[in-house]
C-alpha positions in Angstrom: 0.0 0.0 0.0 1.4 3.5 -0.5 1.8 6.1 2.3 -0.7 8.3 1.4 -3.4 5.9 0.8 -3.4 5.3 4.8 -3.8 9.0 5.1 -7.9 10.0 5.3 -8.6 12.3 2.6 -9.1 16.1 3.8 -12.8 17.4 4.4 -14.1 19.7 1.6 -13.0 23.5 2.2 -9.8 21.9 4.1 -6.0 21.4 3.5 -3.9 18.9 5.2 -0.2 19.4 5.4 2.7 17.2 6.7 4.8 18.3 9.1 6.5 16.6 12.6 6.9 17.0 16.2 9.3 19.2 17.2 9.8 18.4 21.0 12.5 16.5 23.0 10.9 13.0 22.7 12.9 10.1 21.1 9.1 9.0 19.1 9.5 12.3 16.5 6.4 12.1 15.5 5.1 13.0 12.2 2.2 15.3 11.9 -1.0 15.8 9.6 -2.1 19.7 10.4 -5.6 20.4 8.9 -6.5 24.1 7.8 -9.1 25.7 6.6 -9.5 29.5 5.5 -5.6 29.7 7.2 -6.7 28.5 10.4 -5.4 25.1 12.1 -8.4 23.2 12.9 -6.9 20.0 14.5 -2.8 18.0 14.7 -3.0 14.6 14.1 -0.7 11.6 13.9 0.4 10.4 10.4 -1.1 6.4 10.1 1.3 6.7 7.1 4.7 7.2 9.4 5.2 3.2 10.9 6.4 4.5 14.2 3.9 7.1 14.3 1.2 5.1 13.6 -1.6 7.4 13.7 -1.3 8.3 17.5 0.1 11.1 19.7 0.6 11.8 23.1 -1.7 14.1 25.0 0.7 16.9 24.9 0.9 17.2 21.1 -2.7 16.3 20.3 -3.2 19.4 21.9 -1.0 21.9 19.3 -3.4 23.8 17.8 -4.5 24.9 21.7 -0.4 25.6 22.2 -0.1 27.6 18.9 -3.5 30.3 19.6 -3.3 30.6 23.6 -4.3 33.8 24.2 -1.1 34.4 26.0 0.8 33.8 22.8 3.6 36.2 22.1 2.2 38.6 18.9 4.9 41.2 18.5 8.2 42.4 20.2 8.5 44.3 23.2 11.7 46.0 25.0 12.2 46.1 28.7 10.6 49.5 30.7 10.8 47.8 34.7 13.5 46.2 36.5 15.5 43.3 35.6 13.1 40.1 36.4 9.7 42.2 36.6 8.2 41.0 33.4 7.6 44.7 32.4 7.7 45.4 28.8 6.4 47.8 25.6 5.7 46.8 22.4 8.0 48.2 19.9 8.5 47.6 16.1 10.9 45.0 14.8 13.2 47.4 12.5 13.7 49.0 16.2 14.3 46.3 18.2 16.8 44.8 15.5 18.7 47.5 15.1 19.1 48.2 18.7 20.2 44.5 19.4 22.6 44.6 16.4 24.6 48.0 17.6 24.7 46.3 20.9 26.1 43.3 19.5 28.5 45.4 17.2 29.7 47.1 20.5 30.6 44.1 22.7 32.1 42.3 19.9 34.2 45.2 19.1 35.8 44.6 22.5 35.5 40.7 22.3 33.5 38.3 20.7 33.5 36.1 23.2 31.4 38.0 25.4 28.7 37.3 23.9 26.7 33.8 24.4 24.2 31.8 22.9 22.1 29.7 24.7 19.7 26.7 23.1 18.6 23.3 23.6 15.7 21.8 22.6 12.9 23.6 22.6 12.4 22.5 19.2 14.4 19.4 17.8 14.8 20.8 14.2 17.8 21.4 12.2 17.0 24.5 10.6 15.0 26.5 13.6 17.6 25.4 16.5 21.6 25.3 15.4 20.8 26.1 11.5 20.9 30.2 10.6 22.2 30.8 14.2 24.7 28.4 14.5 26.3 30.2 11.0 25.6 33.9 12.8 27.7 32.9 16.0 30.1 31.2 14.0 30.7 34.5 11.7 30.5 36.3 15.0 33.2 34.3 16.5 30.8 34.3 20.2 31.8 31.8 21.9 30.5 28.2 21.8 28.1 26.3 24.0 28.5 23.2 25.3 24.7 21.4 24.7 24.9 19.4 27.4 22.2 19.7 29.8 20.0 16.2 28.7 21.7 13.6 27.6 25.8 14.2 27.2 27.3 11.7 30.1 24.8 8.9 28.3 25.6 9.6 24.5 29.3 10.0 25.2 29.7 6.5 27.6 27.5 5.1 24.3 30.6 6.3 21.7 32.8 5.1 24.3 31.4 1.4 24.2 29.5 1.2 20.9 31.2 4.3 18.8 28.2 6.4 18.5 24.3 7.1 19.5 23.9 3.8 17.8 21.3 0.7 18.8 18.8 -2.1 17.6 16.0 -0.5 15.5 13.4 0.3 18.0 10.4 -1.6 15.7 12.1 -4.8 16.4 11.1 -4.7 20.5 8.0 -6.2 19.6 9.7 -8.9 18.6 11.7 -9.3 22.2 11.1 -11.8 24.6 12.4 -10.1 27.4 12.6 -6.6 27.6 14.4 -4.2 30.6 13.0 -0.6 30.3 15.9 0.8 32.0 15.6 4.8 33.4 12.6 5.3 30.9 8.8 6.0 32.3 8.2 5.1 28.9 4.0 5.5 29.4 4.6 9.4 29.6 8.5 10.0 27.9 8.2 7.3 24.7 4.8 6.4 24.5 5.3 4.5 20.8 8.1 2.5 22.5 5.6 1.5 25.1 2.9 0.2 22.2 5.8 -1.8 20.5 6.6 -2.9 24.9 2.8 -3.8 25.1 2.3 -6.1 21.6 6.1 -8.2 22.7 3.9 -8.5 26.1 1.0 -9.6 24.5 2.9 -12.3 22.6 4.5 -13.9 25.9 7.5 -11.5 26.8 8.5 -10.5 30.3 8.7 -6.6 30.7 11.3 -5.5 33.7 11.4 -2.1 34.9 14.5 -1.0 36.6 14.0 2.7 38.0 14.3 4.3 41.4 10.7 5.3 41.0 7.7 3.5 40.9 6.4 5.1 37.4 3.6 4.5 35.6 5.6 1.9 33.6 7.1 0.1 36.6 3.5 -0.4 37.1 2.4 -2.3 34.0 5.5 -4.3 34.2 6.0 -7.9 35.2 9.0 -6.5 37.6 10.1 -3.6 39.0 13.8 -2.9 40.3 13.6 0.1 42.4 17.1 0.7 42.7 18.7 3.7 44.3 20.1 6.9 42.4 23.2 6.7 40.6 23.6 2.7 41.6 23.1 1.7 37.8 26.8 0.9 37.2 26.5 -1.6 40.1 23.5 -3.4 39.1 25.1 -3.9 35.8 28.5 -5.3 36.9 26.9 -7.5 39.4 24.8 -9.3 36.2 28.3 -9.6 34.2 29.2 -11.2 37.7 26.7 -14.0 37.5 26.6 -14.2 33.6 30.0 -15.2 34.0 29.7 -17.4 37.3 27.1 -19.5 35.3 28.2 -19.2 32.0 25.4 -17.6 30.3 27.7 -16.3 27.8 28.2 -16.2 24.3 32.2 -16.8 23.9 32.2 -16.7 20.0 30.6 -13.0 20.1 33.1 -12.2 23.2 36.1 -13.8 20.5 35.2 -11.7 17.9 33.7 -8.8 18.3 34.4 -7.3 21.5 37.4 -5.8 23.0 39.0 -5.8 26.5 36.9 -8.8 27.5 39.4 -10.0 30.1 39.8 -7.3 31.6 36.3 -6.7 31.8 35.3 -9.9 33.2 38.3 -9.5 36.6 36.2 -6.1 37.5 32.7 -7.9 36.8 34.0 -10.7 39.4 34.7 -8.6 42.4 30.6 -7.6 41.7 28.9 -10.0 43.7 25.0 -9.5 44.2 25.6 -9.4 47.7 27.9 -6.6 47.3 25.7 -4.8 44.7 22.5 -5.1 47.3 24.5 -2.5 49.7 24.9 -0.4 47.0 21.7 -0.9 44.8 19.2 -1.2 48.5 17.6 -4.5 46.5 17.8 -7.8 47.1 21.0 -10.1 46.2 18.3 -12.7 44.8 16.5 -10.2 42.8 19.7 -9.2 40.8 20.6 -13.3 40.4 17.0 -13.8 39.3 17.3 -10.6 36.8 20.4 -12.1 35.3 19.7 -15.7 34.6 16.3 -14.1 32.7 19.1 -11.7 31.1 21.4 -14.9 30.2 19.2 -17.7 29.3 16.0 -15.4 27.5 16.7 -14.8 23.3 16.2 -12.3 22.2 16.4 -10.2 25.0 16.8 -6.4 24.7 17.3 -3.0 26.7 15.2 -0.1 26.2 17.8 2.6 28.0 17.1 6.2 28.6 18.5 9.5 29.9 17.2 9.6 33.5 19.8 7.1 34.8 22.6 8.9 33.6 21.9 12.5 35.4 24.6 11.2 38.1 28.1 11.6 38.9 29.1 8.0 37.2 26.3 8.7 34.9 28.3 7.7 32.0 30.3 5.0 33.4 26.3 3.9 33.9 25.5 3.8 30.6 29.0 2.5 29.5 28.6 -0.6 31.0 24.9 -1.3 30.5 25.6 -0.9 26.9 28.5 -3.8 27.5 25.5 -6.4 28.4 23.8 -7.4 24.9 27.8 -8.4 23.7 28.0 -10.6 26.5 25.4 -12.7 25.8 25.4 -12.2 21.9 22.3 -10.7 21.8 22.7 -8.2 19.2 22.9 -11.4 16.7 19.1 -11.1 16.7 17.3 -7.9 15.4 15.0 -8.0 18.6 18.0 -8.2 21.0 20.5 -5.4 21.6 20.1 -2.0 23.2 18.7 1.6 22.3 19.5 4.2 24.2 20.0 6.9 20.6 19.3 5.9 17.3 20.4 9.5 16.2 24.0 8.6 15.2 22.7 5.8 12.8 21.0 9.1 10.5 22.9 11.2 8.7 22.8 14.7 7.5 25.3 17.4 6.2 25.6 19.0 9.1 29.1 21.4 7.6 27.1 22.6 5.4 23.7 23.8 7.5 26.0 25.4 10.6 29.1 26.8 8.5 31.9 26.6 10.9 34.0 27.4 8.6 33.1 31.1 9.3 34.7 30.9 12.6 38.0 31.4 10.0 40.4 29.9 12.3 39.5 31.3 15.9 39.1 28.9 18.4 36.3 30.4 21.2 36.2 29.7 24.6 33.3 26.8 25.3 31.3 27.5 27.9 28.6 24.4 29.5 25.3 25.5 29.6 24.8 23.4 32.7 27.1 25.9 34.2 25.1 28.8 33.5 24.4 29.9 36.7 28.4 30.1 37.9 29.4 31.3 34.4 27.4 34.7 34.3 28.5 35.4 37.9 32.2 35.4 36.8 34.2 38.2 36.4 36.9 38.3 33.7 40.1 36.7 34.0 42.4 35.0 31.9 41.5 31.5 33.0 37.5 32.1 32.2 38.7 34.7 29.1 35.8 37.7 28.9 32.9 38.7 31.6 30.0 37.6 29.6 28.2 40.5 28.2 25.1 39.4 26.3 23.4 36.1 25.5 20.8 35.7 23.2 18.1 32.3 23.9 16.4 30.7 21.8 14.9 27.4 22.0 15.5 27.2 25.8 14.2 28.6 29.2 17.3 28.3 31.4 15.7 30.1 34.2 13.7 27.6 34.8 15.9 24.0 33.4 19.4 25.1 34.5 20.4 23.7 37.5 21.2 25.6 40.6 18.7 28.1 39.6 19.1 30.3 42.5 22.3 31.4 40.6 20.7 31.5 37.5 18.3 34.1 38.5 21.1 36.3 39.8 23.0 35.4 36.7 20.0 36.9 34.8 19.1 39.7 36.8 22.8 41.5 36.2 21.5 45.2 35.0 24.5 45.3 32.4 24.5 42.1 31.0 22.1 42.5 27.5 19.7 39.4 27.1 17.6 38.9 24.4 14.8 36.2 24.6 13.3 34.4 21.3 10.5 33.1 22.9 6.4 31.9 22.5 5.4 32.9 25.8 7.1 35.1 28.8 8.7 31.9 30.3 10.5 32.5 33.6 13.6 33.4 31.3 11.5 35.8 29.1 11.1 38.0 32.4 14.4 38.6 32.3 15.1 40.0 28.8 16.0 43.2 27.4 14.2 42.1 23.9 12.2 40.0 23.6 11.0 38.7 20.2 8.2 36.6 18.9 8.8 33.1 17.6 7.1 31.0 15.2 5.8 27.8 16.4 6.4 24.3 14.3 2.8 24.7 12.3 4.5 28.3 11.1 8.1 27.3 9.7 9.7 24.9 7.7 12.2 22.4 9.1 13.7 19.2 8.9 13.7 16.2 12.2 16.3 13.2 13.1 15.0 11.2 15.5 16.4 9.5 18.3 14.2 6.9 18.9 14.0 5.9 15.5 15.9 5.9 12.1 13.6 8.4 10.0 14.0 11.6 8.9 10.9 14.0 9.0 10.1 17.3 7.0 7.9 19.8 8.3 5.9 22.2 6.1 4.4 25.1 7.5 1.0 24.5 7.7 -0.4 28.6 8.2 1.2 31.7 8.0 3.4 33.4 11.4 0.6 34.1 14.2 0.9 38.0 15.1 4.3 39.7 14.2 5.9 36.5 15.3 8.9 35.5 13.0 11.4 32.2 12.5 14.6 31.8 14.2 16.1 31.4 11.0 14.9 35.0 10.2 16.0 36.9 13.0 19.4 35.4 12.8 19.2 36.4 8.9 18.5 40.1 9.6 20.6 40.6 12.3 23.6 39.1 10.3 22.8 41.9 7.3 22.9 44.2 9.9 26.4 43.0 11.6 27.6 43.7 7.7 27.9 39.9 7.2 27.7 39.8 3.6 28.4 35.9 3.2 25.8 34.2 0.8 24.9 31.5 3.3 23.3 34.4 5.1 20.5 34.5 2.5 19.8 30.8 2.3 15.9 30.1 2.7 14.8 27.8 5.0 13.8 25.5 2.3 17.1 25.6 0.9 18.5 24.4 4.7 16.4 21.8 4.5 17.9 20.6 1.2 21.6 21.4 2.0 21.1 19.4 4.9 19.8 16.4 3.8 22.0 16.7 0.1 23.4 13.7 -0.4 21.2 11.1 2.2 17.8 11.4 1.4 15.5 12.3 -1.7 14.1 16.1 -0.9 11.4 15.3 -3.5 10.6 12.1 -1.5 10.7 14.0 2.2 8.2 16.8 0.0 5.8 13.8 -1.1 5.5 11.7 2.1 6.7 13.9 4.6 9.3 11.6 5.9 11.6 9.3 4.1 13.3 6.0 6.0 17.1 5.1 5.9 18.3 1.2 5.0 19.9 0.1 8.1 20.5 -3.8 8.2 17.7 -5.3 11.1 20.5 -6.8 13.3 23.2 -3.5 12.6 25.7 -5.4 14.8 24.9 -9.0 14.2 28.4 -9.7 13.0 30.3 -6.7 14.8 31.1 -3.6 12.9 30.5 -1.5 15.6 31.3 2.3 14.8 34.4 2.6 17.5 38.0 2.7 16.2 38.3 -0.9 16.4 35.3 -2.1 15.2 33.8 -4.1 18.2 32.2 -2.9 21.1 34.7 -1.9 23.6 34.7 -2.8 26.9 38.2 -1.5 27.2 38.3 2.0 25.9 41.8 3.0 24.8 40.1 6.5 23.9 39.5 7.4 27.8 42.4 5.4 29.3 45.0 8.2 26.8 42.8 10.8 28.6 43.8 9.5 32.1 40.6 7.6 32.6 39.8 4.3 33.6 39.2 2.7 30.4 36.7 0.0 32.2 33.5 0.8 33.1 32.5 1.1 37.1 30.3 2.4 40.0 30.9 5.7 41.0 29.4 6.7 44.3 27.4 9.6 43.6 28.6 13.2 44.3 25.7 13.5 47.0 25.5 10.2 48.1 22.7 8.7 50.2 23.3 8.4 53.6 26.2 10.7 53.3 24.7 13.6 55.4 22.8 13.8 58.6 21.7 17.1 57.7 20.1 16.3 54.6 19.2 12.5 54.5 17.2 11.9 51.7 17.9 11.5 48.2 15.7 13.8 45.6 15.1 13.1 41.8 13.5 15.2 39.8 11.4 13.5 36.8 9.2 15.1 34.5 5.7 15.3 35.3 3.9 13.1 33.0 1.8 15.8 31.1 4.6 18.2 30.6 8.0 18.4 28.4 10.4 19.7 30.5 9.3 23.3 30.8 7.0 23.4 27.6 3.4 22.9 28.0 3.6 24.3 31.4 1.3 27.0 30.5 -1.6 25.2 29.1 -4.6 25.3 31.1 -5.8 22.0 30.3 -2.6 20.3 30.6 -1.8 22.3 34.0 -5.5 21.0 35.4 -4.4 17.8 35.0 -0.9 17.9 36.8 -2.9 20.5 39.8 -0.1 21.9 41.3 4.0 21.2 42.5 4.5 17.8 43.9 6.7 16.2 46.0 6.2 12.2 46.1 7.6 10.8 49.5 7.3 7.4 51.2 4.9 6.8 54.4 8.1 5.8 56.2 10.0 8.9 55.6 6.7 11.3 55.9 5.6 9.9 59.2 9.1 10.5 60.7 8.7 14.1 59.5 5.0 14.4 60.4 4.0 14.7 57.2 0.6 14.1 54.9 -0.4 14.1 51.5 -1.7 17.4 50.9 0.6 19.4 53.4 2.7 21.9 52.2 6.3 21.5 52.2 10.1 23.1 52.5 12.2 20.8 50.6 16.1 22.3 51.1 19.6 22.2 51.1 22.5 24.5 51.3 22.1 25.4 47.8 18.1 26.9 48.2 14.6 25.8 49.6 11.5 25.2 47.6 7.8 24.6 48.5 5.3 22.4 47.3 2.9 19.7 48.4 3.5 16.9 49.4 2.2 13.7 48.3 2.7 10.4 50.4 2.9 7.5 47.9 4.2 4.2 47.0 5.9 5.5 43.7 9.0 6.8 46.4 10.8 4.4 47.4 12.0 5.1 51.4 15.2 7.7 51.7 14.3 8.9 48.0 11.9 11.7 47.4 10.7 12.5 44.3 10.2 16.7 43.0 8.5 16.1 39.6 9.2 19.0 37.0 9.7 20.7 35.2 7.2 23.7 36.6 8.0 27.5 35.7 9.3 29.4 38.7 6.7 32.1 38.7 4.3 28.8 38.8 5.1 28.2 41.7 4.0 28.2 45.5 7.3 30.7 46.3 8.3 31.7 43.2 11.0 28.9 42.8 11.1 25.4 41.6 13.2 22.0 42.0 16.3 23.1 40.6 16.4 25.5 43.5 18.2 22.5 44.5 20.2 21.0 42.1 23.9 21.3 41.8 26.2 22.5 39.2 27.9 19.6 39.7 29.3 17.6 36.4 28.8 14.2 35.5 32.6 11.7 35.4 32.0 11.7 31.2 30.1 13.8 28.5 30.7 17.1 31.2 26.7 16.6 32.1 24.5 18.1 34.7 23.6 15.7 37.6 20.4 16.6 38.4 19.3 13.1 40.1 22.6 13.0 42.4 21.0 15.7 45.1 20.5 15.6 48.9 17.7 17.3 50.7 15.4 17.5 53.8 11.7 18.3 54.1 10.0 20.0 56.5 6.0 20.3 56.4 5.3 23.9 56.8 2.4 25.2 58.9 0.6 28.1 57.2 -0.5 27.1 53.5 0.3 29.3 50.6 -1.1 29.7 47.7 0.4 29.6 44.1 0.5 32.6 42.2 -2.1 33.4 39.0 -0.4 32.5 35.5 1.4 34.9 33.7 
């Protein structure tokens, strides 16, 4: 059958146009948008895509509600009150360009480098995120930013161990017999994973969740593994230790296409489950039972995600968890293996969409974004280089994700450092600028989608014309490089033509126009006889790459920066997962989305509120030495005892005090991949007697 006959024909008087999902989610979903008279009636899933399917999560089913809320940006507006207030007057885009222009002219004069950009994910696209801006801070010569705040200690122990954000093609879970959903709620963070999950469980497989929360998922499962925070590593070296013990093993894969094997297997032996029960707080015959399933269960696979990795030994976690499918040859079948990123197996021209050529042989300072709130409270000196002067966001609300965000704020709130804010809404960070410009949303703009839950690549039309005065990224970036005096031809480039450039070469454009999204041939079983994409060609347990840098070059357990236990003063353990009907800060702001979620939570254990006199509904100080936030509190099973759970990501100015969660996290890096740790954090919690009351939306 062809694509578009699985695709209902469009009502009379309507369009229907293709597009995808531009959010943080590995599913990248692709989209059907249907218009009428230039209005976007309804955003549908595309039954056309295969790992679409037809279905979206609540959030996006929602888009059309996202893309007209009445508190929708509609033109751009310069600060009039104090730094913070949220004060602002409209004023005309000629204006406000120019003004941000000769400031950027003036700073740059003095150094470059003063100035920052700051972006994640706030759309996933090529073009509208590190596209036209990437090549107007390149030109610039600003200095670079280290993208690290999701998912960098994960993706770099994965190129360490398998060369790349590389894994089994996600269709084939269906096909598993036994699956671990490792780190992942996948119900509310992967919710076509979970479908693929549901069918393999349907057809006889056993589903094991291992997660220091008891999610949603953990609940469907067959198992759940509520291991303590930042204790992955250990888990994982004591099931090499009894895959080994009972030779569960598959010693022709081992021969052939591994490396450091030996090695491996002395540090796996000193992992007894006995010793990893300390560490993990589970039972020693709960890990023996996980691993003979593990060792004697083909095809087996691991459905790995981010949250375990936002630890100290984060990516010495995912390091050796991705060792486990070599050991028992399970990447021989095309339903065993491991995905944690699929993104590295797709490939675009990415030289030729973000130019950094134009940096013309300067070499920038790089400054981590997870650092934020340190770095713009540092003066100049030649260790750091320049004071930073001005950043410019897009695609990101750091006051709000950025940990430590009591720095952040005061970061932001500097009267002389210039901060301009492309935005939809006035996020906590949007408060904060000295510009602040409309952006389109993804039913207003082309752009172009990797995935990293799958191996497609998705184009997205725009499906009505820029709400308001609103404008693309790629736009702004364009006029403010004519006005720099950047007379470079890439500066013109459309968005259409970004698209093509960065897809030249890979995929058929014509194809991507006709079907919206177009598929890459990747063998089934991509590692079924080796070829890894590490220097050597196998997956390496031993990697010669970190052991040159002064690393170990064998994966381990390292003990948590804040480690449980560690502190009478603050005695429990908080992580901070995403509440299920938000995406880290976006959606925050929708009504009906915000209904459901009510208000701030903090999930804690009877055992741990009953020592504190505390009861579901109480309001509550949770604090360190790093800041204090309120919330309520909600006694529940889904904490496990000494581990509280803050779910985010809610907007500041949402909340009970005016702060949230990462009031409490620590700027505090991660051993690979320079990540933040935002699940390795100690606290107390206090009920507190008078209730307050949360603040109206902005």
């Amino acid at each position: 059958m062809h694509p578009d006959a699985r695709i209902p024909p469009a009502a009379a008087g309507t369009a229907q146009v293709l597009g995808a999902c531009p959010h943080d989610c590995p599913d990248t979903c692709a989209l059907i948008t249907t218009v009428r008279d230039g209005v976007a009636l309804k955003v549908q899933g595309n039954p056309a895509h295969r790992p679409t399917d037809g279905v979206l999560c609540t959030k996006v089913s929602r888009y059309t509600e996202r893309t007209y809320h009445p508190e929708r940006l509609m033109h751009p507006m310069r600060r009039v009150g104090p730094k913070g207030s949220g004060r602002f007057e409209p004023v005309g885009w000629d204006q406000a360009l120019d003004d941000i222009a000769h400031r950027l002219k003036a700073i740059a004069a003095r150094d470059p480098q003063a100035v920052l950009p700051y972006s994640y994910a706030g759309t996933m696209g090529l073009v509208q995120g590190e596209g036209m801006a990437a090549r107007f801070f390149h030109r610039l010569g600003a200095s670079l930013l280290d993208r690290t705040i999701c998912a960098a200690a994960g993706a770099e122990g994965l190129t360490q161990t398998l060369g790349g954000k590389v894994g089994m093609k996600v269709e084939f879970f269906a096909e598993s017999k036994l699956i671990l959903i490792w780190g992942s709620n996948s119900i509310a963070s992967n919710l076509h994973f979970w479908r693929l999950a549901q069918q393999a469980k349907r057809d006889g497989a056993r589903l094991v969740c291992i997660d220091p929360r008891r999610t949603e998922t953990a609940e469907k499962c067959h198992e759940h593994v509520q291991l303590r925070p930042g204790t992955d590593a250990a888990l994982a070296l004591a099931l090499m230790h009894e895959l080994i013990v009972n030779d569960w093993l598959d010693h022709d894969y081992l021969a052939r296409h591994t490396l450091g094997w030996e090695a491996l297997r002395e540090r796996a032996l000193r992992w007894a489950p006995e010793r990893a029960a300390q560490v993990c707080g589970v039972p020693a015959a709960q890990i023996r039972a996980l691993a003979r399933a593990w060792g004697t269960t083909r095809p087996a696979a691991i459905r790995l995600n981010y949250g375990m990795q936002r630890v100290r030994g984060g990516g010495n976690a995912a390091r050796a968890i991705a060792c486990l499918p070599a050991l028992t040859g399970a990447w021989r079948h095309r339903a065993g293996g491991l995905l944690l990123s699929s993104s590295g197996m797709v490939r675009f021209n990415r030289a030729a969409l973000q130019r950094a050529d134009l940096l013309a042989g300067r070499q920038p300072r790089t400054i981590n974004m997870s650092t934020i709130g340190d770095d713009l409270l540092r003066p100049s000196s030649p260790a750091f280089g320049p004071r930073v002067e001005a950043v410019i966001v897009y695609n990101s609300n750091p006051v709000a994700v950025a940990p430590e965000s009591g720095k952040v704020v005061r970061g932001f709130a500097r009267e002389d450092l210039f901060t301009v804010v492309l935005e939809h809404f006035r996020t906590d960070t949007a408060d904060y600028a000295d510009y602040l410009l409309p952006a389109t949303t993804q039913l207003e703009h082309w752009d172009l989608h990797l995935s990293y839950g799958h191996t497609d690549v998705l184009l997205n039309r725009p499906a009505i014309a820029p709400v308001g005065q609103s404008r693309t990224n790629t736009e702004v970036f364009r006029q403010l490089a004519r006005r720099m005096g950047f007379t470079e031809d890439c500066f013109a480039d459309s968005d259409e033509d970004l698209c093509r450039l960065a897809v030249d070469g890979h995929f058929d454009f014509e194809l991507l126009l006709a079907q919206g999204f177009a598929t890459q041939a990747i063998p089934d079983a991509p590692f079924a006889e080796g070829g890894f994409p590490t220097p050597s060609g196998r997956c390496e347990f031993f990697s010669e790459r970190l052991a040159r840098a002064g690393l170990d070059g064998l994966p381990d357990h390292l003990p948590n920066h804040e480690t449980a236990g560690s502190s009478t003063r603050y005695p429990l353990a908080m992580i901070s997962p995403p509440a299920r009907n938000f995406l880290n800060s976006t959606f925050v702001n929708l009504q009906s989305l915000r209904d459901i979620e009510r208000e701030p939570l903090l999930e804690i254990h009877a055992q741990d509120a009953a020592a504190r006199g505390i009861a579901t509904g109480d309001v509550v100080r949770v604090f360190n030495d790093r800041g204090e936030y309120r919330c309520k509190a909600e006694v529940s099973t889904r904490a496990r005892p000494g581990v509280v759970n803050g779910l985010g990501i809610w907007w500041r100015k949402l909340g009970l005090q005016g702060t949230n969660v990462n009031e409490l996290t620590s700027q505090k890096l991660t051993d690979l991949g320079r990540g933040p740790v935002f699940y390795d954090c100690l606290v107390e919690v206090q009920a507190v007697a008078a209730p307050a009351t949360a603040p109206a939306a902005a």
